[in-house]
Steps between C-alpha positions, in 0.01 A plus 500: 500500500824532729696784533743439201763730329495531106631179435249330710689386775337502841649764687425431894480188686064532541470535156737211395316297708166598375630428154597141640169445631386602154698239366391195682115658419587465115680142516235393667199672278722355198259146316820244470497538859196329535668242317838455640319555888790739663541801740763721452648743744734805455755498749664787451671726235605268276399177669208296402348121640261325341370196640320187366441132505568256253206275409494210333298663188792694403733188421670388205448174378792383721361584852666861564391894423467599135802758438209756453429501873922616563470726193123683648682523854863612435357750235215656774745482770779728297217739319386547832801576683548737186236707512527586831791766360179599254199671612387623200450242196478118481792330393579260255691169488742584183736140586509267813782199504407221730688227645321206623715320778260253657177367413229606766299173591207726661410683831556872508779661399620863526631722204703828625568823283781725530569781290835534408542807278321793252280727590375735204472274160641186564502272863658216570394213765557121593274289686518092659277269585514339809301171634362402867899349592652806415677366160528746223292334168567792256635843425425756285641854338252765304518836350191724546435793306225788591203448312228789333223316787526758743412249877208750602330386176476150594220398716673290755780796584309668777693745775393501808445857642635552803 
């Protein structure tokens, strides 16, 4: 586990950065992920990417992605780029409002995190999707709240030592 104070908050840059490292370990030990094929990447304190490509498979009957592929990427990218203020538990999803601004056709597109406030109970971040011209498809807003799962429990959380 990181060096952390009592409110399990990464106290030095190494150990931040092993907890993001941790991070990206967990998204990517996590089963939907085999599903909905992505890679994410913690890009600093408070800053998440994840990255993906939109296949046909994941279409609505109308020829564009489901709304469940915005909702599973703005949700990860903001959790993530939550949690990297929390070193100790899991958090939760307690609300996310989305805004869907463009429908995304296919190829890969790029959701990005950013934590915006809350650091004890209650954290807020947003998140957007972006696709391969650089046009914004969707937003997103969530709250977070610290779950009981403490992250060393989980078997995809694994820090580095060193």
């Amino acid at each position: 586990m990181p060096p952390e104070d009592a409110a399990g908050v990464a106290d030095d840059a190494h150990g931040a950065s092993l907890h993001w490292r941790a991070l990206e370990g967990l998204y990517a030990s996590a089963p939907i992920n085999h599903l909905f094929r992505s890679e994410l990447e913690i890009l600093g304190e408070g800053r998440s990417r994840i990255s993906f490509t939109v296949e046909p498979d994941s279409f609505h009957a109308a020829g564009a992605a489901h709304g469940t592929i915005y909702f599973k990427m703005l949700d990860d990218a903001a959790f993530y780029a939550a949690n990297t203020h929390v070193t100790d538990r899991f958090l939760l999803t307690t609300s996310f409002n989305m805004h869907l601004s463009k429908p995304i056709k296919g190829g890969r597109i790029v959701a990005e995190g950013r934590w915006v406030s809350g650091r004890r109970r209650v954290l807020v971040a947003e998140s957007w999707l972006v696709d391969g011209d650089g046009e914004e498809c969707g937003r997103g807003t969530g709250t977070f709240m610290r779950s009981r799962i403490a992250l060393s429990s989980l078997p995809g959380y694994r820090v580095a030592n060193g």
